[in-house]
Short mmCIF file of the C-alpha atoms (twelve columns), coordinates in Angstrom:
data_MODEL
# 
_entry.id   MODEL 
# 
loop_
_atom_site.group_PDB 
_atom_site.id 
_atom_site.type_symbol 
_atom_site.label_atom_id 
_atom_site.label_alt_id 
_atom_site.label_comp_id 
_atom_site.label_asym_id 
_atom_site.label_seq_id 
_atom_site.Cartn_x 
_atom_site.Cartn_y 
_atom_site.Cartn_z 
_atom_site.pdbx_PDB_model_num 
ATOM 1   C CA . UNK A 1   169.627 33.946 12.810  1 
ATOM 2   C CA . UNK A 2   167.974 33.668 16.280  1 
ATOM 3   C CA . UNK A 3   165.972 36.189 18.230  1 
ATOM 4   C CA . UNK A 4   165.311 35.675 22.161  1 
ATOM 5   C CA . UNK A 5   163.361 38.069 24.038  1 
ATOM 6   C CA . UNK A 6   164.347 39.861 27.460  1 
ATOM 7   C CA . UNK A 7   162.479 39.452 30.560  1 
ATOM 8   C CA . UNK A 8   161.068 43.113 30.404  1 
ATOM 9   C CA . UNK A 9   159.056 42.311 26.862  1 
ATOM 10  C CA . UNK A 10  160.913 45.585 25.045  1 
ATOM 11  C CA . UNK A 11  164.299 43.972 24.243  1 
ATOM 12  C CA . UNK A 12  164.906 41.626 21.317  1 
ATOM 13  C CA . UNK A 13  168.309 40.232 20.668  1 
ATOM 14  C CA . UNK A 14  169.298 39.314 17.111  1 
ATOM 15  C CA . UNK A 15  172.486 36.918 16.530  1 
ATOM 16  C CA . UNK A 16  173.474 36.445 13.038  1 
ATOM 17  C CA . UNK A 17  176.521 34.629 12.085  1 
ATOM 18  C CA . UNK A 18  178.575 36.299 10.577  1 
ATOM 19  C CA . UNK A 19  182.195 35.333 8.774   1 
ATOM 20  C CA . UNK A 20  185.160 37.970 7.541   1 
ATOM 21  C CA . UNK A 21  187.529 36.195 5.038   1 
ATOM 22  C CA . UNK A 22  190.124 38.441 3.479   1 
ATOM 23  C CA . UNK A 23  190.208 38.641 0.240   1 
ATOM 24  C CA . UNK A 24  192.944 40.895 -1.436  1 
ATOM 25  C CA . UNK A 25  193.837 42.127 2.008   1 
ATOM 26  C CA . UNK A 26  190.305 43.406 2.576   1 
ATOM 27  C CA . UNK A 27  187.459 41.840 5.217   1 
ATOM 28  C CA . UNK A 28  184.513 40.393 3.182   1 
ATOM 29  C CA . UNK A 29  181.339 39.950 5.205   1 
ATOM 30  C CA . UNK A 30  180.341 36.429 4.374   1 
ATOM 31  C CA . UNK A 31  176.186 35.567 5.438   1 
ATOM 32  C CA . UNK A 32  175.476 32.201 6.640   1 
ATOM 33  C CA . UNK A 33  173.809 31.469 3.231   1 
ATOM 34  C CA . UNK A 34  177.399 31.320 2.142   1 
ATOM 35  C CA . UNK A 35  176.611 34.736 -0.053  1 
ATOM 36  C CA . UNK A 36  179.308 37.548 0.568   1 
ATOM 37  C CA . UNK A 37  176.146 40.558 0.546   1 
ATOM 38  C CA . UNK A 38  173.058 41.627 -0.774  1 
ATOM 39  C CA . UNK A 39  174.783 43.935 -3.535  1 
ATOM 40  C CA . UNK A 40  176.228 43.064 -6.307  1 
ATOM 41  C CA . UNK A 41  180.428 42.122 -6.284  1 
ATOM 42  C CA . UNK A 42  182.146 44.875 -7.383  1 
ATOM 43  C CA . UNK A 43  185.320 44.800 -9.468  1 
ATOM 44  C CA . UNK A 44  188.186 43.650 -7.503  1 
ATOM 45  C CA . UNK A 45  191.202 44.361 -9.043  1 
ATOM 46  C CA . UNK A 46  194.260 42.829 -7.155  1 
ATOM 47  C CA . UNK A 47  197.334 44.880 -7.775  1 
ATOM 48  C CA . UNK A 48  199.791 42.704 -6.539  1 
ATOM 49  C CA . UNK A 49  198.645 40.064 -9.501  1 
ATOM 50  C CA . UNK A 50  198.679 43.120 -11.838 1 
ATOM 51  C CA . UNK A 51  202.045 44.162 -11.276 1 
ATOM 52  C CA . UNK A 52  203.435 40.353 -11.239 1 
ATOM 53  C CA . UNK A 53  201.911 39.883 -14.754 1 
ATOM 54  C CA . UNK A 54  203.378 43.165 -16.194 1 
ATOM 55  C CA . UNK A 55  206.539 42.798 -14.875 1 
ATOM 56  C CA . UNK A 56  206.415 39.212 -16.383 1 
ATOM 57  C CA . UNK A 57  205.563 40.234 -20.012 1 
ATOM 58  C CA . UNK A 58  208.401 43.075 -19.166 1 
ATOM 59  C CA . UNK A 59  210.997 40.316 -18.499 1 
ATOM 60  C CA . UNK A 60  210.032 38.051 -21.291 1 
ATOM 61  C CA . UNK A 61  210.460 41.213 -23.955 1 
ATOM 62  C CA . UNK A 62  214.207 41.784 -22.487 1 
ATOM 63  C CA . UNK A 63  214.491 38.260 -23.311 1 
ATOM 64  C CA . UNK A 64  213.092 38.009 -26.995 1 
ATOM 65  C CA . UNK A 65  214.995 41.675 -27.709 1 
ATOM 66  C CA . UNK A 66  218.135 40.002 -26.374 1 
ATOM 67  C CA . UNK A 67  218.597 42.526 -23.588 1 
ATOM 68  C CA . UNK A 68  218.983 39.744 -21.576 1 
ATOM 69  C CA . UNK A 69  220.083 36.618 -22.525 1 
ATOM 70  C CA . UNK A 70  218.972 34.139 -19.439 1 
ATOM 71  C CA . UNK A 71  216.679 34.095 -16.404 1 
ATOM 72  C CA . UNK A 72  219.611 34.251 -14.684 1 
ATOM 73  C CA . UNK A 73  221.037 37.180 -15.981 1 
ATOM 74  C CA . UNK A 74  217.409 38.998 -15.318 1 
ATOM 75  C CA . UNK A 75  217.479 37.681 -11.822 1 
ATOM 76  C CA . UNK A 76  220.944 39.317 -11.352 1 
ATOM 77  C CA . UNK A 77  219.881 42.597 -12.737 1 
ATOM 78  C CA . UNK A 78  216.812 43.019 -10.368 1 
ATOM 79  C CA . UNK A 79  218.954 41.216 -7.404  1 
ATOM 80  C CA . UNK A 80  216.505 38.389 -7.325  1 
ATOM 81  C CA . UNK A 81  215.937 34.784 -7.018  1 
ATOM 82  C CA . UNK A 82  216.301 33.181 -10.663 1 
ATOM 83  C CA . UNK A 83  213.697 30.861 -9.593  1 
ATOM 84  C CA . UNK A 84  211.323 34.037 -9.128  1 
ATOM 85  C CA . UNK A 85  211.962 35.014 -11.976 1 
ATOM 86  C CA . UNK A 86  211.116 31.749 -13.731 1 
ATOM 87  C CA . UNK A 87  207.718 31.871 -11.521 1 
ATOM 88  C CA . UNK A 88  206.686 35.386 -13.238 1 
ATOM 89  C CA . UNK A 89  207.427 35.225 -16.696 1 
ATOM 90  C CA . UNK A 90  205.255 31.434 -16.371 1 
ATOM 91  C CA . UNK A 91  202.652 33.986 -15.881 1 
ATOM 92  C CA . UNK A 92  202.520 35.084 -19.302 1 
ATOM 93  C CA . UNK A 93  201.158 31.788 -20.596 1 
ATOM 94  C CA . UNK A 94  197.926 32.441 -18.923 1 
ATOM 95  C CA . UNK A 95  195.261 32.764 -21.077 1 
ATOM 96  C CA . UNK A 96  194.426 36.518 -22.785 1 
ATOM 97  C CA . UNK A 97  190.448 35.980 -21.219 1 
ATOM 98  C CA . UNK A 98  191.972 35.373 -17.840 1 
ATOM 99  C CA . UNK A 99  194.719 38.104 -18.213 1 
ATOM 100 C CA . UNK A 100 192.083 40.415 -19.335 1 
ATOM 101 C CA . UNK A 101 189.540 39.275 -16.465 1 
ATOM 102 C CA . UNK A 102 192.304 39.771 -13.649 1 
ATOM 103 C CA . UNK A 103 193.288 43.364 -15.146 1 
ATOM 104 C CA . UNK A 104 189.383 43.917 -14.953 1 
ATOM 105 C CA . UNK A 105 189.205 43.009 -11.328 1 
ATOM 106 C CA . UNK A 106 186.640 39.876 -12.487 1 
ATOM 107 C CA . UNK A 107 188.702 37.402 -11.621 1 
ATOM 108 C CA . UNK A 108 187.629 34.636 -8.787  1 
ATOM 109 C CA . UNK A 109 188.496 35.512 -4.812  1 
ATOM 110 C CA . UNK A 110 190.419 32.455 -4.746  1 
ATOM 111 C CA . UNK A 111 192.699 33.540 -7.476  1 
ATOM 112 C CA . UNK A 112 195.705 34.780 -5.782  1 
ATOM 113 C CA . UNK A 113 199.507 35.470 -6.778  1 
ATOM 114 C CA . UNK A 114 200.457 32.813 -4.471  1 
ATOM 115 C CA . UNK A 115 198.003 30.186 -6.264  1 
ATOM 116 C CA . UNK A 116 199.195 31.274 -9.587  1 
ATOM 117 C CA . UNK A 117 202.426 31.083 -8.855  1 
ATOM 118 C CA . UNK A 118 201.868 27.412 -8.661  1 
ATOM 119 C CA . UNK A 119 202.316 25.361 -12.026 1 
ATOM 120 C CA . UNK A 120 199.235 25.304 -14.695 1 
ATOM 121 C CA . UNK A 121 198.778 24.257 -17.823 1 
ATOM 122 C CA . UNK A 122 199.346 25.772 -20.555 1 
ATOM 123 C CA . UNK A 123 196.616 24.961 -23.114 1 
ATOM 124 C CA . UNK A 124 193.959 27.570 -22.158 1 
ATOM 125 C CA . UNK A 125 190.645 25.304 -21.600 1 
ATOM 126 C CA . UNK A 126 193.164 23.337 -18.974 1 
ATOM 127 C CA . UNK A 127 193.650 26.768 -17.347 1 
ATOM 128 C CA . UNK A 128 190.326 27.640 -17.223 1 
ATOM 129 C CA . UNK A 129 189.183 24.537 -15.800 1 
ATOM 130 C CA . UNK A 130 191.786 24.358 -12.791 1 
ATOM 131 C CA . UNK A 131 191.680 28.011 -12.113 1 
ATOM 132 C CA . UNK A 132 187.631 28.288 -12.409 1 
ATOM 133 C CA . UNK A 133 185.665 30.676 -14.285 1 
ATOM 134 C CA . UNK A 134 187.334 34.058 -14.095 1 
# 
């Protein structure tokens, strides 16, 4: 932060750098500290995440009922990509504490769909390792 004065002695100018990440489609003020504000983080509970992981535990029950008997043949019911499909219902191998801390809104601002979407492991401390503590 800098302050200069003006040349008539009443005027003070304050810069402060300031950042605005998004984070779940929102701006975040970010201080140059690196600390996002002086209160503390509220719950942020990313919908888009939400919905992916129920309708990932949806598609793996049509599965073990025998509604369904392939990815493929969910893919062609909800006229998508099988490979979507394959993406989601990976998504019910996370681990319950980081279901449960993503359904809370706890989970980290760099957890994303699009990151989760990625491969993990499957053996939970693994998980919690390379996704960080949620």
């Amino acid at each position: 932060m800098t302050a200069s004065a003006a040349h008539d002695h009443e005027t003070i100018t304050v810069h402060v750098p300031l950042t605005f990440p998004r984070r779940g489609g929102r701006k975040q003020i970010v201080l140059p500290d690196g600390t996002s504000s002086w209160a503390p983080p509220r719950a942020r509970v990313d919908n888009t995440i939400v919905k992916a992981i129920a309708r990932g535990f949806r598609w793996r029950k049509l599965l073990e009922t025998g509604v369904h008997a392939t990815v493929e043949d969910i893919a062609a019911a909800e006229k998508i990509n099988a490979s979507y499909v394959s993406r989601v219902l990976r998504l019910t191998l996370l681990a319950p504490a980081t279901v449960e801390a993503i359904l809370d809104g706890r989970q980290g601002p760099d957890v994303t769909l699009a990151m989760l979407m990625r491969p993990f492991p499957v053996e939970w401390e693994k998980q919690r390792l390379q996704l960080g503590e949620v």
